[in-house]
SEKOL-194948 format. One record per atom (N, C-alpha, C): residue number from 1; atom name; x, y, z. Coordinates in pm, whole numbers, plus 50000, padded with zeros to 5 digits. Atoms other than C-alpha are relative to their C-alpha. Layout:
% SEKOL-194948
[atom NUM,"CA",[X,Y,Z]];
...
***
This chain:
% SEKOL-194948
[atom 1,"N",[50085,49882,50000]];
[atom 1,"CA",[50000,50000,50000]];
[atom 1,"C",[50089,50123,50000]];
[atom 2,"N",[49971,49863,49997]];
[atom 2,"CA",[50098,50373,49907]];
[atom 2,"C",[49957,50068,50076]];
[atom 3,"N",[50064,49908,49908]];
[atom 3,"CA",[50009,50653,50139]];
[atom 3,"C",[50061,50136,49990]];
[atom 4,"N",[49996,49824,50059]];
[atom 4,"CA",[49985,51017,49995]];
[atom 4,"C",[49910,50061,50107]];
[atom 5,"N",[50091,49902,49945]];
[atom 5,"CA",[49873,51281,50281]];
[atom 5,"C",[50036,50137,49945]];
[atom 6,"N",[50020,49867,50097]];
[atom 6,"CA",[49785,51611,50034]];
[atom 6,"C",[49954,50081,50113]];
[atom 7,"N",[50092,49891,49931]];
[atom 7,"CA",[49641,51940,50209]];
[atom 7,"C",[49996,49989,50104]];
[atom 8,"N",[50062,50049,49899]];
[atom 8,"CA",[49646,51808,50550]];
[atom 8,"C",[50058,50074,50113]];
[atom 9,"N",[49962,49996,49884]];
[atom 9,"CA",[49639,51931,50881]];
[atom 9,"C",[49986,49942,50113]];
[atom 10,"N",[50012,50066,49886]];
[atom 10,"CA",[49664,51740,51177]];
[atom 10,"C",[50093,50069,50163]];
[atom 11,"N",[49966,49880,49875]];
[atom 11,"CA",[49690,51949,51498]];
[atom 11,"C",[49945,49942,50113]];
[atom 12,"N",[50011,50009,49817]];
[atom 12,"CA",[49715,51844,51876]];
[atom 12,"C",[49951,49890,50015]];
[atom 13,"N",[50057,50116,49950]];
[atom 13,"CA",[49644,51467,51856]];
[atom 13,"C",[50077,49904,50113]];
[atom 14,"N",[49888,50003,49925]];
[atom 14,"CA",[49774,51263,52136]];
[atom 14,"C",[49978,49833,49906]];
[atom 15,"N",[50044,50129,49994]];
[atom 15,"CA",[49838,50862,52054]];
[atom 15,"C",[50003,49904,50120]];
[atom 16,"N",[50048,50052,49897]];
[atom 16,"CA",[49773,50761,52386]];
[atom 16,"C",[50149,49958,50088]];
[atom 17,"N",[49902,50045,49924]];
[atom 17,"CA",[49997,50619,52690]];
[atom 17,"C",[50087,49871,49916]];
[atom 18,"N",[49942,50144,50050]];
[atom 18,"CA",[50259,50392,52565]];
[atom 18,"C",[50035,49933,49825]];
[atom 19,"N",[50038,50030,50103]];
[atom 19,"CA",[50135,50449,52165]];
[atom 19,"C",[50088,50049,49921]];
[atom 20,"N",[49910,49945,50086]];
[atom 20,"CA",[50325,50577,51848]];
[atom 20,"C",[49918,50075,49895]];
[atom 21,"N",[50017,49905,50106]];
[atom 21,"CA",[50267,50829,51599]];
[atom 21,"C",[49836,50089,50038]];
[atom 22,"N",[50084,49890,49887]];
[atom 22,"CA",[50027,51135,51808]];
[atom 22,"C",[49949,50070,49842]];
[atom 23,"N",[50049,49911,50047]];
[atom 23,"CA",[50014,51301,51439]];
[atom 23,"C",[49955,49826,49880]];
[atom 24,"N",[50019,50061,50102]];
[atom 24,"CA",[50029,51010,51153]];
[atom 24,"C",[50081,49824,50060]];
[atom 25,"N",[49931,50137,49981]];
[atom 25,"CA",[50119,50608,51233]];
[atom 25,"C",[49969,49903,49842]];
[atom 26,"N",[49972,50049,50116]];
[atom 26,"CA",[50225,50391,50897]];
[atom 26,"C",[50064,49898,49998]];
[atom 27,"N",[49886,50153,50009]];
[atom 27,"CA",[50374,50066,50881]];
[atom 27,"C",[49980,49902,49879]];
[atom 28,"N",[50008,50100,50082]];
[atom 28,"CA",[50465,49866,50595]];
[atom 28,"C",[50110,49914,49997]];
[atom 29,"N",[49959,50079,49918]];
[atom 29,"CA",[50632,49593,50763]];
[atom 29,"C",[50100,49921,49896]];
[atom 30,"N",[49913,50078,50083]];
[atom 30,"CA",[50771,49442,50441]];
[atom 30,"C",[50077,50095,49901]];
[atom 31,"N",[49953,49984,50095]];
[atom 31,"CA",[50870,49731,50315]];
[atom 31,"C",[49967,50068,49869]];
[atom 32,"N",[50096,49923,50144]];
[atom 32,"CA",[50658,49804,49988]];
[atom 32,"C",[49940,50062,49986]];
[atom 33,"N",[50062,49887,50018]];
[atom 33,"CA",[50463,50069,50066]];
[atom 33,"C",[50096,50084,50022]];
[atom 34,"N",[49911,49916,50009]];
[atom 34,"CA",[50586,50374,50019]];
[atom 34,"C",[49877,50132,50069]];
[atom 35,"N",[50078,49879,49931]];
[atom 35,"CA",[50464,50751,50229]];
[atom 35,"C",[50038,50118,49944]];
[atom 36,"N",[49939,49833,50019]];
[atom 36,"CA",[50464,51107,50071]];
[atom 36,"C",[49893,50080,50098]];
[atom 37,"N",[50063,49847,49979]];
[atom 37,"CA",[50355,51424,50261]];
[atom 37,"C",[49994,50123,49964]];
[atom 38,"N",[50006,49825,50129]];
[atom 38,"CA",[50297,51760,50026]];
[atom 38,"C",[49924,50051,50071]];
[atom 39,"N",[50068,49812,49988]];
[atom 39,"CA",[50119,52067,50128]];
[atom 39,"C",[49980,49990,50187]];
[atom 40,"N",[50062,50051,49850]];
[atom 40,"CA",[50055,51911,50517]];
[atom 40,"C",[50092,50088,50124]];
[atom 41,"N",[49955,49938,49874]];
[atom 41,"CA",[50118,52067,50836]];
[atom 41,"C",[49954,49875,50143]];
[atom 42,"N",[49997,50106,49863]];
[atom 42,"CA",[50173,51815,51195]];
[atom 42,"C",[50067,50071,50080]];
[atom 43,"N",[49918,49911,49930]];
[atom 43,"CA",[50218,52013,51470]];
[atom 43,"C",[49902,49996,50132]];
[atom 44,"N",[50077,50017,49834]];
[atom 44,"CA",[50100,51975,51870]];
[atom 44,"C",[49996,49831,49963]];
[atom 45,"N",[50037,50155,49991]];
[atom 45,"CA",[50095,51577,51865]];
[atom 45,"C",[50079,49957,50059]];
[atom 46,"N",[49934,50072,49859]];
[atom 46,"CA",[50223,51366,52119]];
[atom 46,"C",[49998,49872,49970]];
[atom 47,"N",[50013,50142,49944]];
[atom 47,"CA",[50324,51014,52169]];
[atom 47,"C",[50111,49977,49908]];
[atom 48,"N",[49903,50036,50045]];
[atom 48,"CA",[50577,50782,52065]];
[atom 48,"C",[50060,50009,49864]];
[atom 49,"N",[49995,49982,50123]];
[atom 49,"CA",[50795,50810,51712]];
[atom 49,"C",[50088,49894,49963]];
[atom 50,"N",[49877,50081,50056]];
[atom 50,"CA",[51018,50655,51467]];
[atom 50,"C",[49984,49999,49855]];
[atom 51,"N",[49942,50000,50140]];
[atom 51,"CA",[51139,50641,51097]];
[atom 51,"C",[50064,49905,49957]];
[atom 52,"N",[49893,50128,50065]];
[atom 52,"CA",[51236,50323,50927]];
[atom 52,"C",[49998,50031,49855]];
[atom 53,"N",[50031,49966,50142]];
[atom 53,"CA",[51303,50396,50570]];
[atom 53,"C",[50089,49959,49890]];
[atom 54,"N",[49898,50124,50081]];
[atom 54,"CA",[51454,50093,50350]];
[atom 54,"C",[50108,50091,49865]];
[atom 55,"N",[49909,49955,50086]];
[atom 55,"CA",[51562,50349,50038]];
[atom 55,"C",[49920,50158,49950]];
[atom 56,"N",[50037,49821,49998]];
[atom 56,"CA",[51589,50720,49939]];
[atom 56,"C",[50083,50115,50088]];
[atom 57,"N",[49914,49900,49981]];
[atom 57,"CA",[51738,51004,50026]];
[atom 57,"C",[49907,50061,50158]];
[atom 58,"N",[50053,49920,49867]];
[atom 58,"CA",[51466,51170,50325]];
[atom 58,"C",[49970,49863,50069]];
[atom 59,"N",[50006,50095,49896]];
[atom 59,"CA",[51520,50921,50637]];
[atom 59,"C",[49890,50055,50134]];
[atom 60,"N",[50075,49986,49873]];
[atom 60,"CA",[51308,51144,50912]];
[atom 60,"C",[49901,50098,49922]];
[atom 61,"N",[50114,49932,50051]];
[atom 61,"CA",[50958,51197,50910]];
[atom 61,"C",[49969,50119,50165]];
[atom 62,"N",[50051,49917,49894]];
[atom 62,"CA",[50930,51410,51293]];
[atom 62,"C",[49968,49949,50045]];
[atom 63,"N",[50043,50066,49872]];
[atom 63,"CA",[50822,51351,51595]];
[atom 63,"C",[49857,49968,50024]];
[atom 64,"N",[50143,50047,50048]];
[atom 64,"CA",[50469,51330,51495]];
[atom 64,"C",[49960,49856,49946]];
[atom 65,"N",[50023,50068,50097]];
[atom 65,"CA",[50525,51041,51268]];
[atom 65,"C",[50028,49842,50042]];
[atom 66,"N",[49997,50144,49964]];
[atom 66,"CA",[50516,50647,51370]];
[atom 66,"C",[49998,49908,49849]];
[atom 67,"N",[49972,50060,50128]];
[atom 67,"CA",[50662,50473,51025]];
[atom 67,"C",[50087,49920,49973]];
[atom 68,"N",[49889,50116,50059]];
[atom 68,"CA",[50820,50151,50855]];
[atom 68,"C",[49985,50020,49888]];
[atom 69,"N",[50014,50020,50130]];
[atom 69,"CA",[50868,50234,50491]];
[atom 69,"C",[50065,49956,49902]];
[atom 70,"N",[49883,50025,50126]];
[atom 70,"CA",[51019,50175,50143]];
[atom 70,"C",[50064,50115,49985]];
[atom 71,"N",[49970,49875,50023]];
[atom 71,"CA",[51051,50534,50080]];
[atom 71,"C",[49906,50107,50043]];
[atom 72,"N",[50079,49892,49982]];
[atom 72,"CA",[50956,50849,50190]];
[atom 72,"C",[50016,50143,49941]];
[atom 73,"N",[50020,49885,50078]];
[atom 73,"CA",[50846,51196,50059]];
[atom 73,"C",[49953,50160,50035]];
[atom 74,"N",[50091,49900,49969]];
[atom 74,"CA",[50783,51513,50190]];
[atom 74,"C",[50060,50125,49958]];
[atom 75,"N",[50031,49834,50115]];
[atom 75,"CA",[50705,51867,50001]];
[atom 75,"C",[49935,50073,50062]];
[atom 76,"N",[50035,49861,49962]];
[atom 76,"CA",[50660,52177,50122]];
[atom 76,"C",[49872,49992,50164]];
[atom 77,"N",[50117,50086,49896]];
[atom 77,"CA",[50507,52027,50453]];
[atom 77,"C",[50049,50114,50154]];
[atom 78,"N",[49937,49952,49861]];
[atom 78,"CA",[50554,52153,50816]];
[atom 78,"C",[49977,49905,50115]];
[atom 79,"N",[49983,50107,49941]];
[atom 79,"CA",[50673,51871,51054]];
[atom 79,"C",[50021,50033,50116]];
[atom 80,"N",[49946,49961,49962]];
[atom 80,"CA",[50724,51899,51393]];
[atom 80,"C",[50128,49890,50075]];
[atom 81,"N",[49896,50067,50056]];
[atom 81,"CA",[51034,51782,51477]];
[atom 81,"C",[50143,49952,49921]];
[atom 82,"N",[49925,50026,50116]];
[atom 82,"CA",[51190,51843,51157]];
[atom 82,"C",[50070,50129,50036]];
***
């Protein structure tokens, strides 16, 4: 599975005691999906993070972001974190 977040804002979510990714959580466990973020703003979110990212040049998605990918993508975004 691919996962394109366009236009998006996600503001002040928590992911709970103990949880990962407060703004966006993504896992593609083998690998083959791939994550872009363009025009998006993540900012106030809480809870655990991480960035796995098998190939490509952008390795961190912020402290918002709970992800295992192939590749990742982000454009003109505002992370926080980053």
């Amino acid at each position: 599975m691919n996962l394109k977040v366009c236009g998006t804002a996600v503001l002040g979510n928590a992911a709970g005691r103990g949880a990962f990714g407060g703004g966006l959580f993504f896992t593609s466990n083998d690998f083959g999906g791939t994550l872009s973020i363009i025009d998006s703003t993540m900012t106030g979110n809480t809870g655990g993070y991480w960035t796995v990212v098998a190939s490509g040049a952008t390795k961190n998605a912020g402290t918002a972001v709970g992800t295992n990918t192939k590749s990742l993508t982000i454009v003109n975004s505002t992370l926080q974190g980053l």
